[in-house]
PASEBA-1860 file (N, C-alpha, C; in nm, 3 decimals):
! residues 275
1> XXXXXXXX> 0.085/-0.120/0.000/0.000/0.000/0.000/0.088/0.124/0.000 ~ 0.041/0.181/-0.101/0.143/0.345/-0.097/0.099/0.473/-0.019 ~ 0.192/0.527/0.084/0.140/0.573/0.170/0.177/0.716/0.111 ~ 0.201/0.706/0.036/0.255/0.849/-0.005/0.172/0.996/-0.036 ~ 0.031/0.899/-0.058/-0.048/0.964/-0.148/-0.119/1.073/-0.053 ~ -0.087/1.023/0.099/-0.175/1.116/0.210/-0.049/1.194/0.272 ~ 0.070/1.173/0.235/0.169/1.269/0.266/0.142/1.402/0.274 ~ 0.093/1.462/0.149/0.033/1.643/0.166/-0.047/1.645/0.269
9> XXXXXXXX> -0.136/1.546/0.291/-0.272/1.595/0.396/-0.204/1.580/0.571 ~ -0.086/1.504/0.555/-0.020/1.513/0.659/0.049/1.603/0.696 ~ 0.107/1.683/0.597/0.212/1.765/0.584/0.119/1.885/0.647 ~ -0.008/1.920/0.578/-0.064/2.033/0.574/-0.196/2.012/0.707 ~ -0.184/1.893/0.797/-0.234/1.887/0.887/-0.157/1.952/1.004 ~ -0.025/1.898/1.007/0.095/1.933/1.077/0.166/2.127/1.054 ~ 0.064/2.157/0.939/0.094/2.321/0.915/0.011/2.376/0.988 ~ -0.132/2.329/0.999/-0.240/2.338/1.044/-0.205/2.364/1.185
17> XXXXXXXX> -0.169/2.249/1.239/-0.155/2.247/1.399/-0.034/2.325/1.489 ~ 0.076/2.322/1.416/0.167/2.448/1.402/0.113/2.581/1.437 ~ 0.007/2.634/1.335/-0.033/2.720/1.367/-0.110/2.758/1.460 ~ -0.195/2.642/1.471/-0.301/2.714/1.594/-0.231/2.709/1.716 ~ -0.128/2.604/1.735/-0.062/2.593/1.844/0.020/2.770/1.854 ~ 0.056/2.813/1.767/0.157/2.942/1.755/0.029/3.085/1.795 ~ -0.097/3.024/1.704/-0.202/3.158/1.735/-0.305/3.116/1.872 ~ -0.285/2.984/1.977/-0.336/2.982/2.073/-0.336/3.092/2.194
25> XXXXXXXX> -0.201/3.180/2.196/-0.240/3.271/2.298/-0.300/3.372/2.235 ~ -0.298/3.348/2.113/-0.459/3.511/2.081/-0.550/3.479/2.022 ~ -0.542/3.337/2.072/-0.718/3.308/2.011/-0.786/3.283/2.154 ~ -0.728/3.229/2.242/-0.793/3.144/2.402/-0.745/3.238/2.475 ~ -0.813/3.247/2.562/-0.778/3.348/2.664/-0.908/3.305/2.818 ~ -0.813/3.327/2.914/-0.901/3.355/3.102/-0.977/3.487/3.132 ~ -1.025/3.510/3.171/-1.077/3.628/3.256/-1.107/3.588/3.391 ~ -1.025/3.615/3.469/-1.035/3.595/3.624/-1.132/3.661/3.643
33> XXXXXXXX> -1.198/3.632/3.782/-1.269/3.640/3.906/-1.250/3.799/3.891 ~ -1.185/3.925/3.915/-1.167/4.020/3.947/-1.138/4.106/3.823 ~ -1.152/4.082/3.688/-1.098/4.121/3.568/-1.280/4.078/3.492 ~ -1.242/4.217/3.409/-1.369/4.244/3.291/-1.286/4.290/3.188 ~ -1.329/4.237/3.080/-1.252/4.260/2.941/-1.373/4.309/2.810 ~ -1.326/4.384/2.706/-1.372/4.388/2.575/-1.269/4.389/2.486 ~ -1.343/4.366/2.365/-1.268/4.327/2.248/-1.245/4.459/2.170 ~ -1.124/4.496/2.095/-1.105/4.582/2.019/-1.081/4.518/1.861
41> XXXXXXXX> -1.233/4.529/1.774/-1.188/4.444/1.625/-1.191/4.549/1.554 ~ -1.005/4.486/1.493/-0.944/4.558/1.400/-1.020/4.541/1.295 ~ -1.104/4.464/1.186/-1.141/4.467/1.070/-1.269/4.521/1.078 ~ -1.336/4.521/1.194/-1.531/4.539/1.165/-1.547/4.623/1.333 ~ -1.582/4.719/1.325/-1.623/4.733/1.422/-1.567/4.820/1.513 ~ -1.406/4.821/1.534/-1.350/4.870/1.625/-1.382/4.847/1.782 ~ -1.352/4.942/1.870/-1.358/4.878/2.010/-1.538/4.834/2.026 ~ -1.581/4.705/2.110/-1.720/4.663/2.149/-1.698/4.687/2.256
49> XXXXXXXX> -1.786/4.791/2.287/-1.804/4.883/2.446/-1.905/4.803/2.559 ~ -1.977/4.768/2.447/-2.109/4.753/2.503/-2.109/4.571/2.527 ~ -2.081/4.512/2.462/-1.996/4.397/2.491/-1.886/4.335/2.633 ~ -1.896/4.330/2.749/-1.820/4.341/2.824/-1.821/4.146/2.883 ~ -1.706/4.106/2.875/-1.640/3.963/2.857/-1.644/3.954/2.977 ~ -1.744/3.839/3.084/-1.723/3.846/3.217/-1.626/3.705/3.221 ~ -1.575/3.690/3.364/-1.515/3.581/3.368/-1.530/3.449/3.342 ~ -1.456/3.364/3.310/-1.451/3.231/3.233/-1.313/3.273/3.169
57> XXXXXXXX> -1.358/3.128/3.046/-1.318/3.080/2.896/-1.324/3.133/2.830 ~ -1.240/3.186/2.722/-1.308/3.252/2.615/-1.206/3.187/2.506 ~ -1.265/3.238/2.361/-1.230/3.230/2.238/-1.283/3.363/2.127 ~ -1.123/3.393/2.089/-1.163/3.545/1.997/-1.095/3.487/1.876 ~ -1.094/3.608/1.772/-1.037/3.641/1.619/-0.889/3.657/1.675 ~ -0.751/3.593/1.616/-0.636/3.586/1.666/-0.565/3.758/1.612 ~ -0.638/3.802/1.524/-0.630/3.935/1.498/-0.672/4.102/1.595 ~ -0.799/3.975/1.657/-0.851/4.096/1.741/-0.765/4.124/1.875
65> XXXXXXXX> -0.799/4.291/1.931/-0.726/4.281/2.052/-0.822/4.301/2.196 ~ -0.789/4.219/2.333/-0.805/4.204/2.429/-0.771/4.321/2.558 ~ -0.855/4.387/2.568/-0.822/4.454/2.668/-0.901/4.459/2.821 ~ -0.766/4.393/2.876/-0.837/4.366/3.036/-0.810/4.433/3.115 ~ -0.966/4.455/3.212/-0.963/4.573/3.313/-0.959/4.476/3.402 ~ -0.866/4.517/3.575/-0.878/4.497/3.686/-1.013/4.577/3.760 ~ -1.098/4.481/3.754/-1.210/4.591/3.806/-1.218/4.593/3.966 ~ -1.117/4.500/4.055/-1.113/4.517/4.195/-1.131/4.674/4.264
73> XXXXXXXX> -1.163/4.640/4.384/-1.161/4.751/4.440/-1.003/4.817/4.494 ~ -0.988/4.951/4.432/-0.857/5.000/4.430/-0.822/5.085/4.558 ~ -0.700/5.127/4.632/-0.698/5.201/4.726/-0.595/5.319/4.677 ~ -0.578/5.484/4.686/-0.505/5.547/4.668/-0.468/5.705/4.723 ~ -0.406/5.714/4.810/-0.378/5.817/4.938/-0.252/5.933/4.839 ~ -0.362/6.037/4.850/-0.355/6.159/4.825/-0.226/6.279/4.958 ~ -0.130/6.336/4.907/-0.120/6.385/5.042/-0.077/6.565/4.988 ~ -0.147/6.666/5.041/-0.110/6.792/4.898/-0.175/6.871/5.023
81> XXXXXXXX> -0.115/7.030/4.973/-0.119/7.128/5.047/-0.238/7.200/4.986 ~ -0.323/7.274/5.046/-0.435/7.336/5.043/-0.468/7.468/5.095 ~ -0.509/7.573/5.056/-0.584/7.680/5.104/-0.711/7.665/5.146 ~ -0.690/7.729/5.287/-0.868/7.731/5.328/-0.922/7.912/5.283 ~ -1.067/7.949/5.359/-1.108/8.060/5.323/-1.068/8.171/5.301 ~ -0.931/8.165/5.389/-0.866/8.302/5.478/-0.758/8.288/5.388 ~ -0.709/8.178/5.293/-0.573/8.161/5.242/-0.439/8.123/5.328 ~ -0.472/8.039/5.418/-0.373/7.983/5.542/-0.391/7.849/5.432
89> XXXXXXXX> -0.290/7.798/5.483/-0.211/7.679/5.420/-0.200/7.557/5.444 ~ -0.313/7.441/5.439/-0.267/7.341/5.524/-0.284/7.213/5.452 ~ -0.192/7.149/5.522/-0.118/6.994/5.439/-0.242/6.909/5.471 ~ -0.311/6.825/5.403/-0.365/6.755/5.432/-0.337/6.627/5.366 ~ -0.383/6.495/5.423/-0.382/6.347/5.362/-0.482/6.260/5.349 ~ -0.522/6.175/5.232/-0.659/6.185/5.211/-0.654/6.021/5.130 ~ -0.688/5.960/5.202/-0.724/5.845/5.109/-0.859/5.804/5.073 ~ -0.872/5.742/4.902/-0.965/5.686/4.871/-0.955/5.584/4.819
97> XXXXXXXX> -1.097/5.503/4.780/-1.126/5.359/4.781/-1.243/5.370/4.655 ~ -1.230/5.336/4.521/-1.282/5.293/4.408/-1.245/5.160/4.322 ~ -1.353/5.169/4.214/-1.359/5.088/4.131/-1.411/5.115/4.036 ~ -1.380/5.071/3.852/-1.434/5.147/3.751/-1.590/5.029/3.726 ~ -1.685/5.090/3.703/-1.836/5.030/3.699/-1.800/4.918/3.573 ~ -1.813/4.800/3.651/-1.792/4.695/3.542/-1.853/4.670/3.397 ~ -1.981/4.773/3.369/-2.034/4.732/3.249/-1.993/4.831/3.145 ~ -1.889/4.904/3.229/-1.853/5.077/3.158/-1.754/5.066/3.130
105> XXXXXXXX> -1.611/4.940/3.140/-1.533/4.982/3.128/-1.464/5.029/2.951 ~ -1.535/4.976/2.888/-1.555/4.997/2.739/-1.532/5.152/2.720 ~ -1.621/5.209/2.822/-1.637/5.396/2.779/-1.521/5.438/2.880 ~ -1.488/5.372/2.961/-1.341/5.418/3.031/-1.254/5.430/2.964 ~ -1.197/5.288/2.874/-1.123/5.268/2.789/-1.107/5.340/2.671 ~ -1.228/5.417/2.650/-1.176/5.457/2.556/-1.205/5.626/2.554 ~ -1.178/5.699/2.699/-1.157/5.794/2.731/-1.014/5.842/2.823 ~ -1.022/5.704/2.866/-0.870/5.706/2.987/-0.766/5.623/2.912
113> XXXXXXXX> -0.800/5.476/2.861/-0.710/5.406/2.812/-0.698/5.312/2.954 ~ -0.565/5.258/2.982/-0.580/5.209/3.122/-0.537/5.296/3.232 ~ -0.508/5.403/3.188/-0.456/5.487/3.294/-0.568/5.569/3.368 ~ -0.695/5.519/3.431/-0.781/5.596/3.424/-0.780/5.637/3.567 ~ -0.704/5.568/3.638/-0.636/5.612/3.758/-0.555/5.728/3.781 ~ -0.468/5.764/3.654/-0.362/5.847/3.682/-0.428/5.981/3.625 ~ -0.505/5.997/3.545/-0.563/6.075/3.417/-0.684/6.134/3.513 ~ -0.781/6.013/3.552/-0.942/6.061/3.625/-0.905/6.111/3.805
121> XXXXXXXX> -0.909/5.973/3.836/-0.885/5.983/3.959/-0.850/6.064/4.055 ~ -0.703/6.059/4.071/-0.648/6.181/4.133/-0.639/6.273/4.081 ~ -0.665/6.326/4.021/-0.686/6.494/3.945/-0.809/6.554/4.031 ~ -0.935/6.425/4.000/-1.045/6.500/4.056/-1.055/6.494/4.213 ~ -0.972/6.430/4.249/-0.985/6.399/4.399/-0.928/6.548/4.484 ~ -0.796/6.555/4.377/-0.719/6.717/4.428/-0.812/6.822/4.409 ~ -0.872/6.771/4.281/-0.950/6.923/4.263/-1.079/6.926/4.416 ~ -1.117/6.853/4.426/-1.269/6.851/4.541/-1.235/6.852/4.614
129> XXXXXXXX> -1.127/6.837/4.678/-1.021/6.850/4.831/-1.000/7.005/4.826 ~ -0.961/7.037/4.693/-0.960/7.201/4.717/-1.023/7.252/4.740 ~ -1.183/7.227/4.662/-1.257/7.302/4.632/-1.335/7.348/4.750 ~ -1.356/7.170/4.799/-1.474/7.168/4.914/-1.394/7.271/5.044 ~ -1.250/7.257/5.084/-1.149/7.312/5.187/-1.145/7.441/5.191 ~ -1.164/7.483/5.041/-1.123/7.638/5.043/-1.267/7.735/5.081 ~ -1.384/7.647/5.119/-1.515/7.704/5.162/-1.507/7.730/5.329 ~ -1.390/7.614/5.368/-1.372/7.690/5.563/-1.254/7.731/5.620
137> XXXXXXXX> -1.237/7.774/5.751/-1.151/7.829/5.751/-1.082/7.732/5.851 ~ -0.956/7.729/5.872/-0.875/7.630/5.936/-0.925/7.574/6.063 ~ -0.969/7.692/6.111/-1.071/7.626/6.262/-1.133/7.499/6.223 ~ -1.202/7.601/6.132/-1.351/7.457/6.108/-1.276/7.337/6.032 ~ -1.190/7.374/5.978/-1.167/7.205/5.903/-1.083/7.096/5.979 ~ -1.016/7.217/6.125/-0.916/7.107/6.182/-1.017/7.052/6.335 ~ -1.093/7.117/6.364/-1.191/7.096/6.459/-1.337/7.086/6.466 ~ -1.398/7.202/6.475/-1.551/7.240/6.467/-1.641/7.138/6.350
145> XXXXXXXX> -1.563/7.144/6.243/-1.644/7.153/6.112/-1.614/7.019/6.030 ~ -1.510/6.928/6.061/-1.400/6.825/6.026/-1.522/6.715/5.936 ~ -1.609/6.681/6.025/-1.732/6.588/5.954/-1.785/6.626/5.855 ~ -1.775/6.718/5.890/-1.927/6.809/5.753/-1.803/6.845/5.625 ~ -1.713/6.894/5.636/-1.570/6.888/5.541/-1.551/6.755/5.463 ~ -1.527/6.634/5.557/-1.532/6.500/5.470/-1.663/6.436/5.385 ~ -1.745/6.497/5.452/-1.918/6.467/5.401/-1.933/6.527/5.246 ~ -1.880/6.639/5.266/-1.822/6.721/5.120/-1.769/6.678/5.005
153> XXXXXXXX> -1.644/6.684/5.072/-1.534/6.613/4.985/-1.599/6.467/4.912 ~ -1.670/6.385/5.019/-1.673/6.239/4.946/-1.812/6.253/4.841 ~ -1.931/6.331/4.932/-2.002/6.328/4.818/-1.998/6.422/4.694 ~ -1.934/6.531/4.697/-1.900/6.533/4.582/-1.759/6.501/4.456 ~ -1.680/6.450/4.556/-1.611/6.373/4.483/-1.671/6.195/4.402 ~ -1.790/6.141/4.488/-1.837/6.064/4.452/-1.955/6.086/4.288 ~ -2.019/6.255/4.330/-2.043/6.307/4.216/-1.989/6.303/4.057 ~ -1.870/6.320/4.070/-1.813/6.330/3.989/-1.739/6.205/3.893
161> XXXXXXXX> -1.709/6.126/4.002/-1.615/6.023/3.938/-1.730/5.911/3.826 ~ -1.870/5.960/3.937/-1.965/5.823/3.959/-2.032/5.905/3.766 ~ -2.048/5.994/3.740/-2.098/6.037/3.628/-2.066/5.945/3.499 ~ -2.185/5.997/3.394/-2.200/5.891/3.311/-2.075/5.887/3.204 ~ -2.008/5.979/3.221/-1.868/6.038/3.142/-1.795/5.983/3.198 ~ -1.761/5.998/3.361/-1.654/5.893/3.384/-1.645/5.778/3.458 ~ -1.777/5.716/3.439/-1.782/5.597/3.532/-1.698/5.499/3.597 ~ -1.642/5.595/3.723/-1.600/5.511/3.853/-1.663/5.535/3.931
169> XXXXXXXX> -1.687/5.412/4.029/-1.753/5.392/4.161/-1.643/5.474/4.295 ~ -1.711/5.547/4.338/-1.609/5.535/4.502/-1.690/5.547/4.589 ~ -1.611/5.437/4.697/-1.682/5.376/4.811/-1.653/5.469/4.881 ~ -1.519/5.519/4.943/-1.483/5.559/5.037/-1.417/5.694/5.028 ~ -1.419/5.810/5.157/-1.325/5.865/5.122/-1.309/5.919/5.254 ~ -1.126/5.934/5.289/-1.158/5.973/5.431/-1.027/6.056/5.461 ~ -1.035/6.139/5.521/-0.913/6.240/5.561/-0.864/6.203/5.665 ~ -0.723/6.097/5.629/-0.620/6.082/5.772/-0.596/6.190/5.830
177> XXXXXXXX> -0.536/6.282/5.783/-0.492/6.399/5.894/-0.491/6.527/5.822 ~ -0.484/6.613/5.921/-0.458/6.722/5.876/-0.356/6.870/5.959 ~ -0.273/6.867/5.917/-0.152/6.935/5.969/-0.166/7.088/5.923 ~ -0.134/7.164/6.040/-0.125/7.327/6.009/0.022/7.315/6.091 ~ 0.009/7.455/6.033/0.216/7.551/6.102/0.114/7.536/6.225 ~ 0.286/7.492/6.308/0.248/7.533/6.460/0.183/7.622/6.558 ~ 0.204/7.719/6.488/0.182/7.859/6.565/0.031/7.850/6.524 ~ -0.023/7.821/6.393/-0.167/7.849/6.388/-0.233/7.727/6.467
185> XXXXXXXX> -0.197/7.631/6.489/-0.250/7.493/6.551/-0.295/7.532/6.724 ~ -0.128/7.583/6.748/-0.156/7.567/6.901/-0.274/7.698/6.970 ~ -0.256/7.835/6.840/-0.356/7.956/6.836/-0.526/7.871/6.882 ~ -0.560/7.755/6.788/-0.686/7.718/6.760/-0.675/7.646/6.903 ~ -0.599/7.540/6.933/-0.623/7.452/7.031/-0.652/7.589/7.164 ~ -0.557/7.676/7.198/-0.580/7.768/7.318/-0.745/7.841/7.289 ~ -0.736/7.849/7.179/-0.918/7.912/7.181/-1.006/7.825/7.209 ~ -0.994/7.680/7.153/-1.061/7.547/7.189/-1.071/7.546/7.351
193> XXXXXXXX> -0.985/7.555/7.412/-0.986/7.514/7.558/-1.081/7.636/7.674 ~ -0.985/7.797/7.585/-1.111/7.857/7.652/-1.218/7.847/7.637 ~ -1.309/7.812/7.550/-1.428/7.779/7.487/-1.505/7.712/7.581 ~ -1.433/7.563/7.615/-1.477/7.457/7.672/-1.458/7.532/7.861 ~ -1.385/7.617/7.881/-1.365/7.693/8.003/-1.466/7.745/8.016 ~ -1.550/7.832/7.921/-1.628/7.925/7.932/-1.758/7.842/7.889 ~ -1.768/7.732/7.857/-1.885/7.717/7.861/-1.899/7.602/8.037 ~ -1.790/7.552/8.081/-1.827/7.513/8.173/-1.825/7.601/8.311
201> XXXXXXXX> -1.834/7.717/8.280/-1.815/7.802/8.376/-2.003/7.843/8.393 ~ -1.998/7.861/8.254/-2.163/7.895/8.201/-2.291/7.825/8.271 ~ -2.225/7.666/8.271/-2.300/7.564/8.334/-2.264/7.598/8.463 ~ -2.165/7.574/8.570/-2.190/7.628/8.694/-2.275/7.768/8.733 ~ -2.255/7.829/8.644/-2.368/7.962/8.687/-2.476/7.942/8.657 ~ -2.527/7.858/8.577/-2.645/7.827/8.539/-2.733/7.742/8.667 ~ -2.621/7.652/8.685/-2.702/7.561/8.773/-2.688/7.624/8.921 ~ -2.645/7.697/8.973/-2.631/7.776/9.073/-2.720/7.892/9.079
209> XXXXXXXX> -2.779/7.958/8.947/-2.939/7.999/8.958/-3.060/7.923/8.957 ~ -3.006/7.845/8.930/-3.131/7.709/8.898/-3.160/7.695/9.050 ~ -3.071/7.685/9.092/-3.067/7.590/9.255/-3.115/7.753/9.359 ~ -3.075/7.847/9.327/-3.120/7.916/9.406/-3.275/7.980/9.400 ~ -3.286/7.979/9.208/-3.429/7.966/9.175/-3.534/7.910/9.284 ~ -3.518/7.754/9.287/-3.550/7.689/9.347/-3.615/7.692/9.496 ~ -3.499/7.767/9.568/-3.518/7.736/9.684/-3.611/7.890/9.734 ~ -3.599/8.003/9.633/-3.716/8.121/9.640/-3.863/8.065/9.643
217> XXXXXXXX> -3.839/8.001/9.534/-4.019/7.957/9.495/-4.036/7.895/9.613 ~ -3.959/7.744/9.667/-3.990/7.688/9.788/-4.049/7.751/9.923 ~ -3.963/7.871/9.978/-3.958/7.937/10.032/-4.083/8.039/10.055 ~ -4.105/8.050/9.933/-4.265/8.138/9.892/-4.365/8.084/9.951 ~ -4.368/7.936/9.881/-4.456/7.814/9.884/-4.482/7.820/10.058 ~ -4.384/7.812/10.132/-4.398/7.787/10.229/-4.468/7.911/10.348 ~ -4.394/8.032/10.299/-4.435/8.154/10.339/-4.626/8.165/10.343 ~ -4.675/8.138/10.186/-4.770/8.141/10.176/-4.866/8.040/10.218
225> XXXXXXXX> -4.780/7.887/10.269/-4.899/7.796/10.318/-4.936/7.846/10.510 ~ -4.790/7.904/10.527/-4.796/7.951/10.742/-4.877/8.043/10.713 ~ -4.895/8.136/10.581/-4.985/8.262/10.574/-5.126/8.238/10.564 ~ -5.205/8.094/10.521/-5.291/8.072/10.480/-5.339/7.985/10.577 ~ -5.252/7.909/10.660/-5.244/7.873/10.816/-5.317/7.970/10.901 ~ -5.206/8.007/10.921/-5.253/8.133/11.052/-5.362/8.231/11.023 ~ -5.410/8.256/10.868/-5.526/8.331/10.880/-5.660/8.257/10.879 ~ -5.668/8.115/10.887/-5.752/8.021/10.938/-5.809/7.997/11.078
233> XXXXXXXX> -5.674/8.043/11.163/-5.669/7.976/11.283/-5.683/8.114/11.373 ~ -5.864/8.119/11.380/-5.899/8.263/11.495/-5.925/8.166/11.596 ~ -5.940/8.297/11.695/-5.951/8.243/11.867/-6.075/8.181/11.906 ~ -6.198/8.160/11.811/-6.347/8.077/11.843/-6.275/7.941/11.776 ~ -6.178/7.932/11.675/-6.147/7.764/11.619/-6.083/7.729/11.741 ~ -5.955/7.795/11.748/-5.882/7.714/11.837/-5.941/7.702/11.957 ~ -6.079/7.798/12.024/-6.109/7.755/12.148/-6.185/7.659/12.147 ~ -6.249/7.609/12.014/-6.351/7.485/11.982/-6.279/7.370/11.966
241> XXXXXXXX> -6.193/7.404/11.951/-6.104/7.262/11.913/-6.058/7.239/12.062 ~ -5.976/7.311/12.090/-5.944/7.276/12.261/-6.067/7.200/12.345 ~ -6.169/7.253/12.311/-6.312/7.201/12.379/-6.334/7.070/12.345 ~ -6.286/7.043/12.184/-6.328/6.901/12.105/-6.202/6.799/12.201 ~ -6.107/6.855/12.205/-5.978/6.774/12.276/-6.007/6.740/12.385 ~ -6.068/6.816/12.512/-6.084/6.820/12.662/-6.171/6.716/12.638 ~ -6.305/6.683/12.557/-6.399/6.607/12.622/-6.332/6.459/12.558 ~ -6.264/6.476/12.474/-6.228/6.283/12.400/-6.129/6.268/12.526
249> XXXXXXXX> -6.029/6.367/12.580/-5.920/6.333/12.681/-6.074/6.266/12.793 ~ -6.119/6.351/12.828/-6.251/6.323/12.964/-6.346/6.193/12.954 ~ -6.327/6.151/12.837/-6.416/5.994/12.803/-6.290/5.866/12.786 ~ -6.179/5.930/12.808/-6.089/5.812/12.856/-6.077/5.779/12.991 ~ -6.031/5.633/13.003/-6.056/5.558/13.166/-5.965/5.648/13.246 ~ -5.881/5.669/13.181/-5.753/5.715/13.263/-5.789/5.875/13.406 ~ -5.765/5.868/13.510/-5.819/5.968/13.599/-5.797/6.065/13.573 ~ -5.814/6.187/13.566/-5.755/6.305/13.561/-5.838/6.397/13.630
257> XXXXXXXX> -5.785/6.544/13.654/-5.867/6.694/13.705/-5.913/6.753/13.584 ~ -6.034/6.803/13.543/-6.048/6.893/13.462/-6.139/7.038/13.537 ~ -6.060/7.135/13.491/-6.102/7.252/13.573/-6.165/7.347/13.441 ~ -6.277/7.385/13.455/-6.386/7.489/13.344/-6.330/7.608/13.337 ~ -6.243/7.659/13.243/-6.237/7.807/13.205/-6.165/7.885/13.322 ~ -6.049/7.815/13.322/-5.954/7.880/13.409/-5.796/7.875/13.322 ~ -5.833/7.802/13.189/-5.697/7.781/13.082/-5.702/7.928/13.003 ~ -5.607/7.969/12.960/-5.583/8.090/12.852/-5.715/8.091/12.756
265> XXXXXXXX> -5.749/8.202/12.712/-5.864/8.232/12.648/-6.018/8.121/12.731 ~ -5.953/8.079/12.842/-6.114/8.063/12.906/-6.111/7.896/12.882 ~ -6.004/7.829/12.821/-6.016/7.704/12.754/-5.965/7.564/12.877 ~ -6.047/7.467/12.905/-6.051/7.352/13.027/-5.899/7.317/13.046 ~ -5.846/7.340/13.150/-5.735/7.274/13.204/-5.746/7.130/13.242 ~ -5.655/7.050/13.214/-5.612/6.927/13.257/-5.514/6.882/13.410 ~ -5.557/6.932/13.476/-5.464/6.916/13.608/-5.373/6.799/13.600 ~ -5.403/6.675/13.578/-5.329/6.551/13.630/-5.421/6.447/13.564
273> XXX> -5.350/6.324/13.579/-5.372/6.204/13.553/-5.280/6.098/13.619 ~ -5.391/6.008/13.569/-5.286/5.833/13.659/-5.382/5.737/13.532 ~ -5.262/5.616/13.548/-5.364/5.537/13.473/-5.420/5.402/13.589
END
């Protein structure tokens, strides 16, 4: 049997497999767990935005190109000098926490490229750190006002990033510290302390009218119940009552003297008793 005759189909099986073996890393491709990809086709189409490759297996055109986004959540600490209202000067440090919206990264890509970190990100983060900072004045941003400052900063830095132009997500945003020149620091802290001096001084005087408040009205109260007493109590009550007393004492077993209208205002004396 002549084997010769399937030689080409061998030959050109073995060209065959050559090749795909040579065009397997741009035809097969992974997409991890934490990675979103689209395709950029060179002959039809150009970049598919709207197309977004979730993780698995895949298989493309060995022509076309692959571009993979890390869509994890990213961390990146800002640290830059700032003007507040007054134009005082202070260093602040600022980290944030994003991620580009996984079904967007198509319109990222092809506004940022992959740099959409270096290009979007921190640009706008400096800019809203300024913006929001330069509305207080060092007091308020290093003390008084510090919450309502970061409340700022994140939501409208979240404004911005989160828009349909540049769709990134940010989770977080939070101001480690914030440093002034000495001299203006320790200025704020000595006003801080009198503050807290003068308002607890405020509270002792307060509660020291409170308490003396108090003891007027009491005092009144009382004035007016001996006043409302004693103009009750004329000399026919109390001599009727003395009278009501003498006879319940006089219907007890116990012996006693009782003498008629020889007591003050005319009222029965009790001489003695025994039991």
């Amino acid at each position: 049997m002549d084997n010769r005759k399937y030689l080409p189909f061998v030959v050109i099986g073995a060209i065959v497999l050559i090749v795909l073996i040579g065009l397997s890393s741009s035809m097969f491709y992974t997409i991890q767990a934490n990675e979103r990809a689209v395709i950029f086709k060179k002959f039809g189409g150009g970049l598919d935005k709207d197309n977004v490759i979730q993780p698995g297996f895949h298989v493309k055109a060995p022509w076309n190109d692959l571009i993979t986004f890390d869509v994890a959540e990213s961390q990146e600490e800002e640290t830059m000098d700032v003007l507040d209202k007054n134009g005082l000067s202070i260093n602040v440090d600022v980290s944030v926490r994003f991620y580009p919206k996984f079904n967007r990264i198509g319109y990222i890509y092809e506004r940022f490229r992959l740099g959409y970190v270096q290009t979007l990100v921190k640009p706008e983060v400096r800019s809203t750190v300024r913006q929001v900072m330069g509305r207080y004045s060092a007091e308020e941003i290093y003390s008084t006002k510090r919450s309502e400052v970061e409340t700022a900063i994140k939501t409208e830095t979240a404004a911005v990033l989160g828009n349909e132009t540049n769709n990134v997500e940010m989770t977080t945003l939070l101001i480690r510290s914030i440093n002034l020149p000495d001299k203006i620091k320790q200025a704020i802290e000595n006003k801080l302390q009198q503050e807290q001096e003068a308002l607890a001084y405020q509270f002792r005087l307060d509660k020291e009218k409170s308490e003396a408040e108090r003891k007027r009205i009491a005092a009144e109260g009382e004035a007016a119940a001996n006043k409302i007493v004693n103009s009750s109590l004329t000399p026919n009550l109390l001599r009727m009552r003395g009278i009501e007393a003498t006879l319940k004492l006089a219907e007890s077993p116990n012996s006693k003297v009782v003498v008629m209208g020889q007591g003050k205002d005319g009222l029965p004396l009790i001489l003695g008793g025994s039991n």
